[in-house]
N, C-alpha and C positions, 0 to 999 in steps of 0.2 A: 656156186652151188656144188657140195662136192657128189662127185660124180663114182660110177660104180668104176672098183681099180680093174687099170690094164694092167695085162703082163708087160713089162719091160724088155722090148730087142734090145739085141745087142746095138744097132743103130741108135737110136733111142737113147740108151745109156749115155752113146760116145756123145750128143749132140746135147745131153741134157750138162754134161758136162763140160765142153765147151762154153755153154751158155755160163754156169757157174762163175769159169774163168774170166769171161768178159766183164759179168757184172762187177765183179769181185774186185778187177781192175779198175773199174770206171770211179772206185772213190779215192785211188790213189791217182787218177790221171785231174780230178775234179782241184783236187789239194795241190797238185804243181800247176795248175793255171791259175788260183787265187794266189800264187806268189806273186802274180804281175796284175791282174784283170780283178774286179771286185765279182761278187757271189752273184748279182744279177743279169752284171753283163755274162758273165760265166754262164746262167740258163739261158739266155739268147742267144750266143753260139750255138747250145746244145739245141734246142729247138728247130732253128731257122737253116742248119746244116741240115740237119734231120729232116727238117718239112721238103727242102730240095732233092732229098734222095729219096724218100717216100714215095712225092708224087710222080718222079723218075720212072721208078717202078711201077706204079698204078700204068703209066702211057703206055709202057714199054709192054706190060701186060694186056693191054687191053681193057682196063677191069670199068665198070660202069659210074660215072662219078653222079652225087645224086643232086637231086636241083631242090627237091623241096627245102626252102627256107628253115622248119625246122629242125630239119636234119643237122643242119651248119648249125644252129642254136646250141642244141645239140653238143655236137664239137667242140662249142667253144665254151660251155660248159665243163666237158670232159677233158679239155686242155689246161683248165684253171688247178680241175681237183686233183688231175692226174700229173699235171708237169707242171705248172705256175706256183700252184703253192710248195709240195712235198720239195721240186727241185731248189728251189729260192730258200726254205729254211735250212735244207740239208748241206745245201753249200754252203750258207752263212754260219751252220754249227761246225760246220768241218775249220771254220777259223779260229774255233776253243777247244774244239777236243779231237781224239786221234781218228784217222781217216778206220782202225779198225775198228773202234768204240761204236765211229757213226754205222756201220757195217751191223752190227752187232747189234745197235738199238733197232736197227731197218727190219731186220728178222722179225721185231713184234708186228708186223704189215698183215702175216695172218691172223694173229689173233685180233687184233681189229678189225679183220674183214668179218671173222665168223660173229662177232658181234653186231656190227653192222646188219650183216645178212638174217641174224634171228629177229632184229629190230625192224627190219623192212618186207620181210619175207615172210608169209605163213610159212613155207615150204622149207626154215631152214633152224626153225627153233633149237634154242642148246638143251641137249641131251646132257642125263648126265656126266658121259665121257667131255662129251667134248667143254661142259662148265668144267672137269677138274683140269683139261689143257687149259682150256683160259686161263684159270686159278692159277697154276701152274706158271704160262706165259709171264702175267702176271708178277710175278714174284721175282721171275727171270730179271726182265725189266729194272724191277725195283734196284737188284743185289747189283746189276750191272751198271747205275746210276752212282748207290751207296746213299744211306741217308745221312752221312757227314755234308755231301753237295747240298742238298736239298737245306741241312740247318744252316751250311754258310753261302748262300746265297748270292755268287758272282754270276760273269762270261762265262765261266765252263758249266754250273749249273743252268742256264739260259741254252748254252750250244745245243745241251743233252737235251732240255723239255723242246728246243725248237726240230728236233729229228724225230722227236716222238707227235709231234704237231703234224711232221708231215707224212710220217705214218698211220696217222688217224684221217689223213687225206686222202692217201692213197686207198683205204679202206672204203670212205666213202666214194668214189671216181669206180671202185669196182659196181657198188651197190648204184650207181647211176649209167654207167655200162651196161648192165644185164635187165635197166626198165626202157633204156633209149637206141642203143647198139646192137644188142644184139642181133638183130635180122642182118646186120649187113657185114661183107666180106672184110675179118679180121685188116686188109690192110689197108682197104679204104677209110676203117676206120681209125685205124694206124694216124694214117695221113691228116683228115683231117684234123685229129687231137692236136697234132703237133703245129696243122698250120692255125687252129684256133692258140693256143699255147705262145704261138710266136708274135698272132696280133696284138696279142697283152704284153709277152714278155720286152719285145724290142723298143716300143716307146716307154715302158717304164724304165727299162735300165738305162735309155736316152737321159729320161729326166732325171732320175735317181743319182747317176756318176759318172754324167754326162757322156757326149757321141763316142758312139761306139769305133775304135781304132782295131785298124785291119795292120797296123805297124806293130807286131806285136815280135817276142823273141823265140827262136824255133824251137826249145823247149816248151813253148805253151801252146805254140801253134799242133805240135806235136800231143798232147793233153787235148785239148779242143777235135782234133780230130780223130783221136781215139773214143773221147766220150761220146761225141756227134754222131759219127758217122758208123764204131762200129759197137758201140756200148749201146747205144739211142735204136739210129735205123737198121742197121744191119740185127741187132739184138731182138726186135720187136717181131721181124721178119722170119728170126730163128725159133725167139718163143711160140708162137701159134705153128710152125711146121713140128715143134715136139709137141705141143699142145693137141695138134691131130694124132699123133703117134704113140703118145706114152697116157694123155689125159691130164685133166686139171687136178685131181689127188695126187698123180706121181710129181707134177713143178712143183709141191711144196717141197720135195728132197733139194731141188735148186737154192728155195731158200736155206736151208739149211748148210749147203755148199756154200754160198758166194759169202758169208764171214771167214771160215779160215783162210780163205784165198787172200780175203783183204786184209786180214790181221797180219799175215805171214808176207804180202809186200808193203804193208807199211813200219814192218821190222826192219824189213832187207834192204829198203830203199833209202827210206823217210826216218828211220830210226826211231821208231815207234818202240813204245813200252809200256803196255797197259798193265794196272794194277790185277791183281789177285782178285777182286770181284767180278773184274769186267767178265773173266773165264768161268768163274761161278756161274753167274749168274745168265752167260751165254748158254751155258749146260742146262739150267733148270727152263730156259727157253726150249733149247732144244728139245728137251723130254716132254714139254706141253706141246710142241708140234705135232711130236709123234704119235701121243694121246688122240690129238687131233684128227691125224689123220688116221690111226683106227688098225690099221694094219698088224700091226705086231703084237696088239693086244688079240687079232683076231689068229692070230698062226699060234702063239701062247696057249691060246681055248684049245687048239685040235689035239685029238687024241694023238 
């Protein structure tokens, strides 16, 4: 739900940024562990590392872990929409298309939420600003796709619709967060997403591409622990301490951050080279965010 803006500290700023960075990293660290591991054991790593450091935290805290049954249902709901499905397609597209592309489709995550949320929500119907962001988004999407993909129909067009699959997941996992989650302390529920996430993810990648190897090369072990531990838990941990501090209107700027971050190392690393729409059509993303979030159309009104 967007909420009324805060001013931005200077702390705030640094930490929203940081966050950017991390995430930004996290699809170029995703893209050098599917050189050795496949796209599913890849989110069981991310998961089940993550679910160990989470609950770390919860002990170490103190914080209250909850017993009612539906609560875990709950979880393990929020684990499916929020990490099982979104993380399992997006790795598996990052095997057809550029770890900046997948970055760049990820950015439509808001405008699927605000859709979402006018769908589920009395309290969040689209106004007309925020239908010309959609619109907007929208289009972003499209130009950054190209409809040459779309009329020739391979992998790479499959990689792109499966990232946009799982940003319409992530959309929903927010709109199912804010009827079941809510009341309780961001990292409990942190925790349990992931160890729901991890129930599902680790015997399906069992079955899928068979037992999971901990022999793996320190390059990916390196990838795995970077997305795990500080893209995953440590990132989840950071989002809700900017989330008290700056608000849930100013993290859409994060989205807007963690693409150049990842187009710019998967140039420098991976030797990435996105066409000419992908930045088009990143742009008119970006410009339906901003619509979105309301802001700059409101400083533009003041005398």
């Amino acid at each position: 739900m967007m909420q009324t803006q805060k001013t931005i500290s200077s702390q705030a700023w640094l930490e929203l940024l940081i966050l950017a960075f991390i995430w930004g990293g996290s699809f170029l660290s995703v893209r050098v562990a599917l050189n050795e591991i496949g796209p599913l054991t890849a989110v069981a790593h991310r998961t089940g590392w993550a679910m160990l450091i989470l609950w770390a935290y919860v002990v170490i805290s103190r914080l209250p872990v909850p017993r009612d049954p539906r609560i875990w249902g709950a979880f393990l709901l929020m684990g499916i929409l929020n990490n099982v499905i979104p993380f399992s397609l997006m790795a598996w597209g990052q095997l057809h298309i550029e770890s900046g592309l997948t970055s760049i489709l990820n950015a439509a995550t808001a405008i699927f939420g605000v859709i979402a949320a006018a769908i589920f929500f009395a309290d969040e119907r689209l106004s007309l600003r925020k239908a010309i962001g959609v619109i907007l988004g929208f289009f972003g999407v499209a130009t950054a796709i190209g409809l040459s993909s779309l009329a020739n129909f391979d992998l790479r067009s499959l990689g792109q619709l499966a990232v946009i699959g799982g940003t319409i997941s992530y959309a929903l996992a927010g709109v199912w967060a804010r009827k079941t989650l809510g009341h309780l302390p961001p990292q409990i529920a942190a925790a349990g997403m992931v160890t729901g996430s991890s129930l599902v993810m680790i015997p399906l990648a069992w079955m899928v591409e068979g037992p999971i190897s901990l022999a793996l090369q320190p390059a990916t072990w390196a990838a795995i622990g970077y997305y795990a531990v500080i893209a995953t838990a440590l990132a989840y941990l950071l989002y809700y301490r900017v989330l008290r501090m700056a608000g849930s209107g100013n993290l859409m700027l994060c989205t807007l951050m963690v693409a150049p971050v990842a187009i710019i190392l998967g140039a420098v690393v991976l030797d990435e080279a996105l066409p000419l729409r992908a930045y088009t059509g990143f742009g008119l993303l970006a410009l339906g965010l901003i619509i979105l979030d309301g802001r700059l159309l409101s400083r533009l009104k003041r005398p």
